[in-house]
C-alpha distance (Angstrom), angle and dihedral (degrees) to the residues before:
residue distance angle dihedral
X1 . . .
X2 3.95 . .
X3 3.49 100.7 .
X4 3.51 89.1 45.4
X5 4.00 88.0 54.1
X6 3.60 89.8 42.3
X7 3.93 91.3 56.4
X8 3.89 91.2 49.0
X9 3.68 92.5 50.3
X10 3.85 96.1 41.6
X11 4.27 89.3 52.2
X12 3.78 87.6 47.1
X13 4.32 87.5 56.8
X14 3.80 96.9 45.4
X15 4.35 86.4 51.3
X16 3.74 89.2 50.3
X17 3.95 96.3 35.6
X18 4.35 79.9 52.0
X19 3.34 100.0 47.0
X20 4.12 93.7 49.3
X21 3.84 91.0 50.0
X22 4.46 84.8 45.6
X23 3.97 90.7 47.6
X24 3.89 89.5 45.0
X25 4.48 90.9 49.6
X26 3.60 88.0 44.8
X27 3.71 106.6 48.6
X28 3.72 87.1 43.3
X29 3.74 95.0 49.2
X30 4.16 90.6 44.9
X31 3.52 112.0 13.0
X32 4.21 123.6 -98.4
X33 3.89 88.4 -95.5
X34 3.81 97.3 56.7
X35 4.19 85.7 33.4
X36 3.83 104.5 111.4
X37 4.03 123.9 -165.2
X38 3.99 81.4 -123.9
X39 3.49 97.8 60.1
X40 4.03 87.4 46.8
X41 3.54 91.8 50.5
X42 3.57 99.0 47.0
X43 4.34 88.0 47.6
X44 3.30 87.8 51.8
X45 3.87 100.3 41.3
X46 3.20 102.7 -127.7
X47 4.21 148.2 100.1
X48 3.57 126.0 -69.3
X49 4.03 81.0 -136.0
X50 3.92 82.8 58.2
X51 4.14 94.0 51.7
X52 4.40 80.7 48.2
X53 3.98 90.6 55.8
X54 3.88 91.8 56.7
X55 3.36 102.1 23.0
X56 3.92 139.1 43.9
X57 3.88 106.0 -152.0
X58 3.93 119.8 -28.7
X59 3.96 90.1 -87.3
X60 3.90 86.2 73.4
X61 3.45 93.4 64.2
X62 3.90 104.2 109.8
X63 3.97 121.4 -113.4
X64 3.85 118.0 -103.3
């Protein structure tokens, strides 16, 4: 039952660890106004409901 915890918890990091380095290429490459969750998910490859487990709205995305 660990490992399988372990697993879940580990794939949940590497979305979240892809989706910060996505939002940080696409607000540098357009701006953060005309950055949209969409165009971070679809960088990343993965779900808008993904970018909504780790992240509130786009503003709670932490400064770099």
């Amino acid at each position: 039952m660990t490992c399988r915890m372990e697993t879940l918890s580990g794939v949940g990091h590497e979305s979240k660890l892809r989706l910060l380095d996505s939002a940080l290429a696409v607000i540098r490459a357009k701006g953060y106004a005309a950055a949209t969750i969409d165009n971070i998910c679809h960088k990343a490859g993965v779900t808008k409901g993904s970018f909504f487990h780790h992240f509130k709205s786009k503003d709670d995305l932490p400064d770099r």
